[in-house]
N, C-alpha and C positions, 0 to 999 in steps of 0.2 A: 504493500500500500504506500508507503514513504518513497521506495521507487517511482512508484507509477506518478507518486504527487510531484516528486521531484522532476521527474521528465515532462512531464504535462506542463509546469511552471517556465522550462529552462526551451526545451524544443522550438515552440511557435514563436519566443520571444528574443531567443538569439539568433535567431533568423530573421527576425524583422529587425531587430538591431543593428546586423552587419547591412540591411538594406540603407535603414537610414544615415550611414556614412557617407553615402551619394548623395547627389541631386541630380538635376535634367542635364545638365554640363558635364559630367564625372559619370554618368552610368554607364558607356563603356567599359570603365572598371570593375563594374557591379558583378560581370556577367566570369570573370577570371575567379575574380575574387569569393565569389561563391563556389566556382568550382575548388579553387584554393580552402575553403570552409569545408566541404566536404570529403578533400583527400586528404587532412590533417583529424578527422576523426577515422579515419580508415587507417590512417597510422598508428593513432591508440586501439583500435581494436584489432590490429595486428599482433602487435606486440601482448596485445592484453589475450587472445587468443593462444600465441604460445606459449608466455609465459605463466598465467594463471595456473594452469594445469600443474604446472612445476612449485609454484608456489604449494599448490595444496596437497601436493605427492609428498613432498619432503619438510614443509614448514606444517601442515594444516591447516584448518579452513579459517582460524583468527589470521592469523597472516595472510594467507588470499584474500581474504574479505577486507583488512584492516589494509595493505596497500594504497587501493584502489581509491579506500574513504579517505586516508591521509592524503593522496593527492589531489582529489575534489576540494580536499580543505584548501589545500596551499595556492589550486587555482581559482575557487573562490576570493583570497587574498590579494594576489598579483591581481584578478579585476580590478578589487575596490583602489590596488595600489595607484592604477591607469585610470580609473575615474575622470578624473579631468580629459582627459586628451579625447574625450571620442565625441561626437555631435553627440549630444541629449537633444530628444524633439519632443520635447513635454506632452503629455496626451492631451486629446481634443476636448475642448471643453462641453459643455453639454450642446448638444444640437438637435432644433428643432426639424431639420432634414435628415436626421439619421436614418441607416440603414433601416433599423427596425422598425422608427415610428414613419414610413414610407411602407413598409411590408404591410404595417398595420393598418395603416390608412387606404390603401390597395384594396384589403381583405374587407373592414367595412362600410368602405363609401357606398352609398347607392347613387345607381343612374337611375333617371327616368324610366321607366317602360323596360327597363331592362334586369334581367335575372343575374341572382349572384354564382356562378356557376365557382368561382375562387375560394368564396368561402364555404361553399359546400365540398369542393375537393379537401380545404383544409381540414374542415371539421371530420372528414373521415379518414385524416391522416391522426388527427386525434385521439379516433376512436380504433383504428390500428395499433396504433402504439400500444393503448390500454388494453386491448385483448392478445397482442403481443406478452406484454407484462403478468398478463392470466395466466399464461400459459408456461410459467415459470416454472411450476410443479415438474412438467413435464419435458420443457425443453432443455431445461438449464438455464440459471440467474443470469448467466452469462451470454447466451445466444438470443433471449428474450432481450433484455436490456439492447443490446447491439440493432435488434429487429425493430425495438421500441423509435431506437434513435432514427431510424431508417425512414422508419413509416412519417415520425413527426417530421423530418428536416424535407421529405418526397413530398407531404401533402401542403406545408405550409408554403414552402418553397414553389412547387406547381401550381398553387391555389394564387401564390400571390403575383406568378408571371400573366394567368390569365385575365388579371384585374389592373395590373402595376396602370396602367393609361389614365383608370380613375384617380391615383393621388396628385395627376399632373394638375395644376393649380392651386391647389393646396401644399404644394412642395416646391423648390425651385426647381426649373428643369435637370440642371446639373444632380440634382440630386437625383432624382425619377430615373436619368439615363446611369445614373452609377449604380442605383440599384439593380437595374435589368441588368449591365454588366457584373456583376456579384452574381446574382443567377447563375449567368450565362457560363462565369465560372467554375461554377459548382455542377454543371453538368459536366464540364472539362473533369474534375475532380472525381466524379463516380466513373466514369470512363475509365479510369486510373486503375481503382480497387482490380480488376482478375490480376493486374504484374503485382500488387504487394502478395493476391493470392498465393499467388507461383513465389515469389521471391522470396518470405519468408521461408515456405516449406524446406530450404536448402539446410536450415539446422534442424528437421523433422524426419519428413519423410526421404531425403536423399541421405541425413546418417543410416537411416534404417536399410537403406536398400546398400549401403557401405558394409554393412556387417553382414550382408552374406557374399562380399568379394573377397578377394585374396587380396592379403594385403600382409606384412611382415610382423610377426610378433611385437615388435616394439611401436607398431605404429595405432593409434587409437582413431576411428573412422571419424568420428569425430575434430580432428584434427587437421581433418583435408578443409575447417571453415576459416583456416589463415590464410587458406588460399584466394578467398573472395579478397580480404580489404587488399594484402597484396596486388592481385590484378587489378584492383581498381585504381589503387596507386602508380600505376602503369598506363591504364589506360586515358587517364583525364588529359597528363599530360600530350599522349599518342595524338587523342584526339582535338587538342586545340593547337599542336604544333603541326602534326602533320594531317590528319583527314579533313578535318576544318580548313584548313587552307587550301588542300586540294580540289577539293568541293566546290568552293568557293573561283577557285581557277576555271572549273568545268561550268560554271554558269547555274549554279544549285547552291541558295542562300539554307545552311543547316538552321532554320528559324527553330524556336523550342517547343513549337508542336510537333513538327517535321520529327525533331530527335527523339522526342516521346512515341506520336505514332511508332518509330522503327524501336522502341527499344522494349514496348509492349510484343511485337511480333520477335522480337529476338526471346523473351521468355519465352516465348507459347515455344518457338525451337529448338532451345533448351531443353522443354520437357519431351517434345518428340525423342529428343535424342535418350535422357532417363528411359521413354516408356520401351523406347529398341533395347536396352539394356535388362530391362524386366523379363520382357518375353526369354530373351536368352538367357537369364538365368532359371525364371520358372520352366524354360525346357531342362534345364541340368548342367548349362554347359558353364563352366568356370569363367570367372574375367576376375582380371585386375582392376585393384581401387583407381588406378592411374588412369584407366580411360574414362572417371569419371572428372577429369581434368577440361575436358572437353565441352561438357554442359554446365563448368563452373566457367570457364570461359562467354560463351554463350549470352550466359546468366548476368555475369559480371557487365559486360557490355552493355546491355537492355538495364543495368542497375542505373550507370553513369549517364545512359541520355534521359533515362527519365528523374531518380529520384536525386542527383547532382542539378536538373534541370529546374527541377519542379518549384523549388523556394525560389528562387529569381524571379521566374513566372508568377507566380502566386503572389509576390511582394509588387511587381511593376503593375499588376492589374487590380490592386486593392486600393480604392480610394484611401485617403490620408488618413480618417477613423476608423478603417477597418483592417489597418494590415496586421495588429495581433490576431484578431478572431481570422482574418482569411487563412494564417499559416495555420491557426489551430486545425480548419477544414481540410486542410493540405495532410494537416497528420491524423487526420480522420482518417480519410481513403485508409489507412493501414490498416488501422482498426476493421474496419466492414471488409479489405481484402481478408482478413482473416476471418472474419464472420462465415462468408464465405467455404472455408475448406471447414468450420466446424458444420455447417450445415448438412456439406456433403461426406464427413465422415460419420455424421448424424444418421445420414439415410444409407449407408452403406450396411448399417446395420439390423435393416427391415429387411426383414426374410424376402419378399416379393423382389425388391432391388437384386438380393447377393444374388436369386434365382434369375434375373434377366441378364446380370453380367454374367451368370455361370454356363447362357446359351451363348452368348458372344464369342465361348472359347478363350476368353483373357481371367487370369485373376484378378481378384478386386484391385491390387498395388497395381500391375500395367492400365487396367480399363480408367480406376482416377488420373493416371498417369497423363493418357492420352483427353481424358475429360477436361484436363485444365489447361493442356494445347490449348485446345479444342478453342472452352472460354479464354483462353487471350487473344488468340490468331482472331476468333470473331471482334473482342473487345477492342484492336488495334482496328480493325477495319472500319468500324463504328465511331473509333477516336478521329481516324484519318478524314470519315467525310464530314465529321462535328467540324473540325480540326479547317477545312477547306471553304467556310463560312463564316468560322470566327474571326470576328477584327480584332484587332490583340488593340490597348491602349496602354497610354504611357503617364503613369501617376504618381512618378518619382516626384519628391518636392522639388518646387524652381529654386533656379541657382541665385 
């Protein structure tokens, strides 16, 4: 719980932090220097990946745990030590155009002669969630709650695009068009969840299918996960030195839709490649952990255009009052991408389900394998044509 409060605190807000050291002048910088944010936590969770293990082999788990907190301590310090130096952009003081009192005003303004079809979608995004939450008994606190969030942020969210034109006059326009934009971004955002699907399962269900490779007695399957921040430490750079400017030479601007579309379909290819691995071992046939080198590859690459991309994106398209809450929605998508495989390891376990994968000819580990291809490869193609209509806007502060 202290974990998750800690990250839920530090996440969405040091990421809007690093945003607000630009302005409209300086945001070419924004775009390095995020990638720079993201391959310095892949640096500690490299290290923290090899080393951890070793900590708690030979020191035990006060020492493994006690590290990790002594150095949070020390770089909570060194912040406050730099306090001065960084822009502070004070928060917005209260606003009669906010986000939410424009959702709200959307939801219940009436027009003449005209029905509220927004706020009857919301009110049964309300009544979702609440029978979401019913169903706790049975689904789990965990997957209900998740579904809860789903149904309320789907119906208010879509209740309040099909109304937003009624709070125009009563809001100032700037206001009206930046909440549609918020929207428009939060569709960008569920598009997102199948890669956190896929992406997470790689400390999951890819250790699991590591222990039944060959692999050398000293080595723990678990340990092929230093291989992701590594590769991504490689790759940020690769790709703004060198395919970023080749790209760019060939007449093909890598905008950060662009990178996401391709780095959603490079999971789904990832897992094609695991679910080939499956089949051959549920036939019998022996493999090396090594060739699971190849869908960590894959993986790793589809990690750096999208979730190295995604905070940049998320920060330049959030009006001035909303770039905490925007990243928070950013590291939503996680959350619901994982919702996601609980759902579908949820039903893997109804008799009727294992009996329809059992006429497929695949065991359950290849048939989800190939199932969450499946959901990205469709997810990226969905992103691609969202992705081919959205105007992207620019809402860095003026210089």
């Amino acid at each position: 719980g202290l974990i998750a409060l800690g990250a839920g605190g530090i996440k969405p807000l040091v990421a809007s932090f690093v945003g607000d050291q630009f302005d409209s002048a300086s945001k070419h910088l924004a775009k390095p220097v995020f990638d720079a944010f993201y391959w310095i936590i892949n640096f500690g969770s490299f290290f923290a990946s090899l080393l951890a293990p070793m900590f708690l082999r030979h020191f035990g788990a006060a020492v493994a745990f006690g590290i990790p907190g002594a150095l949070m301590l020390a770089a909570t310090f060194v912040l406050w030590l730099g306090r001065h130096r960084y822009v502070m952009v004070p928060p917005s003081p209260p606003d009669p155009d906010a986000f939410t009192r424009v959702v709200r005003t959307a939801l219940l303004a009436q027009a003449p002669g005209q029905a509220r079809p927004g706020l009857w979608l919301a009110g049964a995004g309300v009544l979702a969630a609440l029978a979401a939450l019913a169903m706790a008994p049975s689904l789990g606190f965990v997957i209900a709650l998740c579904l809860a969030i789903v149904a309320l942020i789907g119906g208010v969210g879509g209740g309040a695009w099909l109304q937003l034109e009624r709070s125009r006059g009563r809001h100032a326009d700037a206001a009206v068009d930046g909440a549609r934009n918020v929207l428009r971004v939060l569709v960008i955002f569920a598009l997102t969840t199948p890669f956190f699907s896929l992406f997470d399962q790689k400390a999951s269900t890819w250790v699991l299918q590591g222990n039944a490779m060959a692999a050398p007695d000293w080595f723990h399957p678990a340990q092929m996960q230093a291989l992701n921040p590594l590769l991504v430490m490689l790759l940020i750079p690769f790709n703004n030195l060198v395919l970023f400017p080749l790209l760019r030479r060939r007449g093909v601007e890598p905008t950060a839709l662009r990178k996401m579309t391709m780095g959603i379909a490079f999971a789904g290819l990832a897992w094609i490649v695991v679910g080939g691995y499956q089949l051959l071992l549920d036939g019998g046939q022996a493999l090396s952990i090594v060739w699971q080198v190849l869908p960590y590859l894959l993986l790793t690459f589809g990690e750096v255009l999208v979730s190295a991309t995604g905070p940049e994106f998320a920060y330049s398209q959030a009006p001035a009052s909303m770039k905490g809450v925007m990243m928070s929605f950013w590291y939503l998508a996680t959350t619901i991408g994982n919702l996601w495989v609980l759902i579908a390891n949820a039903a893997v376990r109804d008799e009727a389900v294992t009996g329809h994968i059992a006429s497929t000819g695949l065991s359950v580990d290849a048939f989800q394998m190939f199932f969450f291809a499946a959901f990205a490869l469709l997810a990226a193609l969905a992103f691609g044509a969202y992705a081919r209509r959205y105007r992207e806007v620019d809402n860095y502060r003026a210089a």
